[in-house]
C-alpha positions in Angstrom: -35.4 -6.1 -29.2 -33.5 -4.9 -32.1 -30.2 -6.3 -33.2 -27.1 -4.5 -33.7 -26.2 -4.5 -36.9 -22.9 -3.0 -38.7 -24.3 0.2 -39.1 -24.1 1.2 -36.1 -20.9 -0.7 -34.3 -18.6 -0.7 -37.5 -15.7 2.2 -37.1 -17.0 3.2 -34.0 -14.5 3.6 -31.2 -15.5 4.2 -27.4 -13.7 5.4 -24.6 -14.4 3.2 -21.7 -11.8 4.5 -18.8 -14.4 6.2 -17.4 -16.7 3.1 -16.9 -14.1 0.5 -16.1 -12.6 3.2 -13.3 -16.7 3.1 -12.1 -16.8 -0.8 -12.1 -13.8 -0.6 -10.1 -15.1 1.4 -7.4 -18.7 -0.4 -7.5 -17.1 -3.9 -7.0 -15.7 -5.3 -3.6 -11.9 -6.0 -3.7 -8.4 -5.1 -3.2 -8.4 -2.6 -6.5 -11.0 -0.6 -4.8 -8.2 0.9 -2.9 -6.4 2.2 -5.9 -7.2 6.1 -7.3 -6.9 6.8 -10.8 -3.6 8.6 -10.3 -3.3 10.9 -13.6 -1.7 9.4 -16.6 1.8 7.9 -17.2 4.5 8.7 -19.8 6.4 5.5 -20.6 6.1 2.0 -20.1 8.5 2.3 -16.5 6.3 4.2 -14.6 8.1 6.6 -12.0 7.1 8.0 -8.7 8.9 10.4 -6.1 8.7 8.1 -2.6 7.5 10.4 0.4 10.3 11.1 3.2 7.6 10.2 5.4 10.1 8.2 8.3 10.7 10.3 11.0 14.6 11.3 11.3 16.5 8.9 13.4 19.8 7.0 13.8 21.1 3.8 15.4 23.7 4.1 18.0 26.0 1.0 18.3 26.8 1.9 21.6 26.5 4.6 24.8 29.3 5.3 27.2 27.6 5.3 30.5 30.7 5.8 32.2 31.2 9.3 31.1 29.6 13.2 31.4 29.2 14.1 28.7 27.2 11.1 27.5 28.1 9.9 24.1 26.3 7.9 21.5 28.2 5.8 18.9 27.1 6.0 14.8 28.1 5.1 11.8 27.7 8.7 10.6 26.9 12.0 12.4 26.2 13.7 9.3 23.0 15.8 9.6 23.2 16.1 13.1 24.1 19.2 14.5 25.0 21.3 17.6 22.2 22.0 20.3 19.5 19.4 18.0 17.1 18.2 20.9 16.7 14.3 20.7 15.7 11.5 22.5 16.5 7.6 22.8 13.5 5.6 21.0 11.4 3.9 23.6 12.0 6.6 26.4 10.7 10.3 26.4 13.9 12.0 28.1 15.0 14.7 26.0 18.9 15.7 25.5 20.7 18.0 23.6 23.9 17.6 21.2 27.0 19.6 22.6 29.3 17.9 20.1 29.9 15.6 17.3 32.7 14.3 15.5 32.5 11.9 12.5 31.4 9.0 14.4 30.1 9.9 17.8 27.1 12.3 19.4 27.6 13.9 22.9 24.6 15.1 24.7 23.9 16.6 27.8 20.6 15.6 29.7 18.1 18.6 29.5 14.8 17.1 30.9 14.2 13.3 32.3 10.3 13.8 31.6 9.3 10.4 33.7 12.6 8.7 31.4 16.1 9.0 32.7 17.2 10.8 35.1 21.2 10.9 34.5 23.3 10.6 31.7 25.7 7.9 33.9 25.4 5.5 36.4 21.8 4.5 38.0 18.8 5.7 35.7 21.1 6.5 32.6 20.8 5.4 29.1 21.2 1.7 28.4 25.2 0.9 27.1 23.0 -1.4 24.0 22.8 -0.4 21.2 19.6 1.5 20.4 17.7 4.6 18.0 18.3 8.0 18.2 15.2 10.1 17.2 15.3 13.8 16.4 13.5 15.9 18.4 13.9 19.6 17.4 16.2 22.6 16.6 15.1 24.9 18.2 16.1 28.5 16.8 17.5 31.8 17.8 15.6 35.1 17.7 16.6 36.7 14.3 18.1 34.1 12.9 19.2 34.1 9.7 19.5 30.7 8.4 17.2 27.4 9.3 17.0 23.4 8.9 18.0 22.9 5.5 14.9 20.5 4.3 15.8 20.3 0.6 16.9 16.6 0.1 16.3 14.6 -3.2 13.8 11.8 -2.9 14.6 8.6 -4.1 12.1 7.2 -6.7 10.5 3.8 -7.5 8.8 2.3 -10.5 6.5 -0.2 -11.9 5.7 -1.3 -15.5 3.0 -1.1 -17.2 0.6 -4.2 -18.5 -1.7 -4.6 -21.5 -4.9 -5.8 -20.8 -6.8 -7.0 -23.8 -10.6 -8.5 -24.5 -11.8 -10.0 -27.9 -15.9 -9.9 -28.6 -17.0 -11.9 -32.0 -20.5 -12.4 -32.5 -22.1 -14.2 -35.7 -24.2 -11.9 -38.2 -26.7 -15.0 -37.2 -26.8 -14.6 -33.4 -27.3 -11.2 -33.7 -30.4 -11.3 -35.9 -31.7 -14.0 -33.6 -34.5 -13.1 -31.5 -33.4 -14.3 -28.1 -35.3 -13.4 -23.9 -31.6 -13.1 -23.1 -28.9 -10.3 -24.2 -26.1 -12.8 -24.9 -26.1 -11.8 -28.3 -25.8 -7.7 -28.5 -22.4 -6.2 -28.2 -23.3 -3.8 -25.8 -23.7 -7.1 -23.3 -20.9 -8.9 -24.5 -18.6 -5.3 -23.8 -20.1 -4.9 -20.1 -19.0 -8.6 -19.5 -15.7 -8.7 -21.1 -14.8 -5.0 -18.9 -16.1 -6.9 -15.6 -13.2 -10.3 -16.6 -11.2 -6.9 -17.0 -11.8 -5.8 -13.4 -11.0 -9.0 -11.9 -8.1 -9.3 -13.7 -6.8 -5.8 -12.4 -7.8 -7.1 -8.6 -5.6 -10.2 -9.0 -2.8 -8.3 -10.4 -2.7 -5.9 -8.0 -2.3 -8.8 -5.4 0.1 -10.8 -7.1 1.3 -9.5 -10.2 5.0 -9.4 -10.7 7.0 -6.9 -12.5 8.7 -7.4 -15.1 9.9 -4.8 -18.3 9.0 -5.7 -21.3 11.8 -6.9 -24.0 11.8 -9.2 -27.0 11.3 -12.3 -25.4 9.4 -10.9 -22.1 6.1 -10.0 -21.2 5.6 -6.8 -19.8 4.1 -7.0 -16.4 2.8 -4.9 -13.5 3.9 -5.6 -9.7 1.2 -6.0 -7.2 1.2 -6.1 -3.2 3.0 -8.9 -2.5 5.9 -8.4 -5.1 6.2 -4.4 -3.4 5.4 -5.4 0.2 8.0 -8.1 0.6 10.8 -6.2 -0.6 14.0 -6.4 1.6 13.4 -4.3 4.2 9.8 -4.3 4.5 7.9 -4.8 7.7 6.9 -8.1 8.3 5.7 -10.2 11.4 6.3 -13.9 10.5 4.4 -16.3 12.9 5.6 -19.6 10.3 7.5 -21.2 12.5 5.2 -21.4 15.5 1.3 -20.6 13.6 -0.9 -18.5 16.1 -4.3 -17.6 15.5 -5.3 -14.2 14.6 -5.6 -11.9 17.9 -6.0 -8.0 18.1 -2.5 -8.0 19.5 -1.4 -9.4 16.2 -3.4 -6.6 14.2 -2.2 -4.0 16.8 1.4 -4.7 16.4 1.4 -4.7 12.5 -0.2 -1.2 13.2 2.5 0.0 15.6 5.4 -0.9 13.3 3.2 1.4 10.7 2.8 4.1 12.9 6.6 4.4 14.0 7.8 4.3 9.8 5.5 7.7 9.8 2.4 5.7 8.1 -1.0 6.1 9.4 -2.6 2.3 9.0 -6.3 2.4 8.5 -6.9 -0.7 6.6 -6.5 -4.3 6.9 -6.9 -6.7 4.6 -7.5 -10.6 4.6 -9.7 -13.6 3.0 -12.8 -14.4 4.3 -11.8 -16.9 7.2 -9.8 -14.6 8.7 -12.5 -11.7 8.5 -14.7 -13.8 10.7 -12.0 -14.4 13.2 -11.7 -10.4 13.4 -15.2 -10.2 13.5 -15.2 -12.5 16.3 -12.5 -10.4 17.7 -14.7 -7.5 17.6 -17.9 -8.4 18.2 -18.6 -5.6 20.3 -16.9 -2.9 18.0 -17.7 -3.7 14.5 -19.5 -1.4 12.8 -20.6 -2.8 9.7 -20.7 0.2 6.3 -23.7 -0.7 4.4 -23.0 2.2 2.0 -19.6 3.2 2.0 -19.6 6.0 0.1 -15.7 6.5 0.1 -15.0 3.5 -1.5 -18.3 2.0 -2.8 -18.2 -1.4 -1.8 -19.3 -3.1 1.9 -16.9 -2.5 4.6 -16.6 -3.2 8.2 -14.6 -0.9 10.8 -12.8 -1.5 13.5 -11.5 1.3 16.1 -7.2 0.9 15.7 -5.9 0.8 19.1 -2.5 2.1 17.9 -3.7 5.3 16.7 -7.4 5.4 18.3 -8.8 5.9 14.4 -11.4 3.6 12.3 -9.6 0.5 10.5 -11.5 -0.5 7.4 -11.5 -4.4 6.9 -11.0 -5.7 3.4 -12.2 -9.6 2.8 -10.8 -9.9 -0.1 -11.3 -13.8 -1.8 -8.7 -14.1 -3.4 -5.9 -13.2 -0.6 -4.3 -15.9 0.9 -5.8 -17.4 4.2 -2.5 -17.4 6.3 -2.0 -14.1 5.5 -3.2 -10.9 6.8 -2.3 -7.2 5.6 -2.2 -4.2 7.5 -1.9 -1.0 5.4 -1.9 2.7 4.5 -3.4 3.1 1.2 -2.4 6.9 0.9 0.1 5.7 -1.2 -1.9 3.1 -4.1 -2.4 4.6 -7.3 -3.9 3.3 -10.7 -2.8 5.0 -13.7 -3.1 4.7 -17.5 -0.5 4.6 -20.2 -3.6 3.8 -22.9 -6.8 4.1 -21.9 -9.3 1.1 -22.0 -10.9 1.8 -25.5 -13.1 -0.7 -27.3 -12.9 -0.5 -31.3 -14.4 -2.5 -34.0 -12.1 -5.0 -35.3 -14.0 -6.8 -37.8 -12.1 -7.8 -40.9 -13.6 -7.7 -44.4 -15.0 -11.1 -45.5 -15.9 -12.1 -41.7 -19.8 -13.1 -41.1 -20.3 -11.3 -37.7 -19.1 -8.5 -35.9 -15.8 -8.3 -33.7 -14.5 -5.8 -31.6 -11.8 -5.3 -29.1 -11.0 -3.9 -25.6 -7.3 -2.8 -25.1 -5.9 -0.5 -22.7 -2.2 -0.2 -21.2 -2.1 0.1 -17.3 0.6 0.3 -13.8 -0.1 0.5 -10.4 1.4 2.7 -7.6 2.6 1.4 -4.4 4.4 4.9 -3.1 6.8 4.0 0.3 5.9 0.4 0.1 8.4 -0.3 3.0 6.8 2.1 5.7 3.0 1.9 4.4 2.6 -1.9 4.2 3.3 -4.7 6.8 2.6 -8.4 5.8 1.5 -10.6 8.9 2.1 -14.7 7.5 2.4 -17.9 9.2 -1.1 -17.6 10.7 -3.1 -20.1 12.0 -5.6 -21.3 9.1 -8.9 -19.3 9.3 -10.9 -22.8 10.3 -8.9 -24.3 12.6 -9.0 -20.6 14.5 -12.6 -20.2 14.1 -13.3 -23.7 15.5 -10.7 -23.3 18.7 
């Protein structure tokens, strides 16, 4: 084998975005689910959240005692005159009649199998509940419709620098060796695989912070985005329960009714044999998953009757389980991964570097991800 000598590695600069984004997608983990997601502008890296929840309201309270029936809110705004709606949990359909700043009266148009009468037996509950939008339905030649401009909000992450420093002796190099240890080519493909793992864990756990004199700038991962205030979340702490399809189905649900669409869950290894023990009947096992290039197994989601890819990601943490809708993940790069020679003028060797400038997406974090915790430890599970 020849050696590398300066010729050829001094002042040349590579471009290895390209090859770190296939590494990525060729190696099992949580980063598999992120798509290169165009290129970012600053160092607080913007995104437009979806309006992906489905319109609805709480009511603090119904007066059953009354026809019309009428629905108490903090705010009525948005809701207008002969809107079809219906009371979450129940299919009857009614229609607004009237509003006033704090209050929505309907009239019952169709029970379908729900109630039957806006008061007394088989009205709505006096609770307080949800009241979803339906329709608005329109008049022939109309000349005006639902107004669907509205400003999204926007969230942000920072970015990170990633950096990886190869020095090999003038010596080492010129040393016939069976191994490849000592060409830089080797040493580049290794130090862009530390790179990947890096990314992975980060995108798990990384926290974000901005970047100021005395701060390192760092990117936020899953579990700094996933257990924001408001979030969905089923804590079993208090009381640990082993893992269950009723557990993975009911993460789902609370997806499904925040307008996501779940399709994957993710876990450590213990708990993706207790799913696999779960499933032993429907697991279909993805020995070339071409969408995301690593193994996968499915499952069928009994929420949504689609496939459910399971993650077993090593690193995650064993009481914990992730259900999730990935639509929304996103890797982008501020400065692309570029390796460089770096090798100053009296040194005996070669050195080059690896530095790029990355942040990660996690678009409607609070309807797309829903942490389960406080679950029974994968052994004791598997062993019950």
């Amino acid at each position: 084998m020849t050696a590398i000598n300066s010729f050829e590695w001094n002042n040349l600069k590579r471009d290895f975005s390209e090859v770190l984004s296939t590494l990525v997608s060729n190696t099992p983990g949580f980063i598999n689910l992120f798509p290169l997601k165009g290129k970012s502008t600053q160092t607080k890296h913007e995104w437009l959240e979806d309006q992906i929840k489905p319109k609805q309201i709480a009511y603090s309270a119904y007066d059953a005692d009354s026809v019309p029936g009428t629905f108490t809110v903090s705010n009525s705004a948005g809701w207008e005159l002969n809107d079809y709606v219906k009371i979450f949990g129940n299919p009857a359909i009614f229609k607004i009649i009237s509003t006033s700043s704090t209050s929505i009266a309907v009239s019952l148009v169709a029970s379908n199998g729900g109630f039957t009468a806006l008061s007394g037996s088989g009205s709505p509950s006096a609770d307080a509940g949800i009241l979803c939008f339906v329709s608005r339905p329109m008049n022939e030649g109309s000349s005006a419709g639902i107004d669907v401009h509205r400003q999204s909000s926007t969230e942000f992450n920072y970015s990170q620098i990633l950096r990886r420093d190869i020095t090999l002796t003038a010596t080492s190099t010129a040393v016939q060796t069976l191994g490849m240890e000592n060409a830089l080519p080797y040493q580049e493909e290794e130090a862009m695989r530390q790179i990947v793992y890096e990314i992975n864990l980060i995108s798990l756990f990384g926290v974000r912070q901005q970047r100021t004199a005395s701060t390192l700038g760092t990117a936020g991962g899953l579990y700094y985005y996933g257990t924001q205030t408001g979030g969905l979340c089923d804590d079993y702490s208090v009381s640990p329960v082993p893992l269950s399809t009723n557990i993975i189905n009911k993460a789902a649900q609370k997806i499904v009714e925040a307008g996501g669409t779940p399709s994957v869950i993710l876990c450590g290894t213990g708990q993706a044999r207790m799913i696999s023990r779960l499933y032993t009947n429907t697991l279909n096992i993805q020995r070339a998953d071409q969408v995301r290039g690593s193994y996968v197994s499915q499952i069928v989601n009994e929420s949504t009757g689609g496939l459910m890819q399971v993650f077993a990601e090593p690193n995650m943490i064993d009481s914990d389980i992730w259900v999730i809708d990935p639509s929304g993940f996103g890797l982008v790069w501020l400065r692309d991964l570029v390796s460089s020679d770096s090798t100053s003028p009296n040194q005996d060797g070669f050195s080059r570097k690896l530095i790029g400038e990355f942040s990660l997406e996690f678009k409607n974090a609070k309807q797309k991800l829903c942490r389960v915790q406080g679950l029974q430890p994968s052994a004791a599970a598997l062993n019950t």
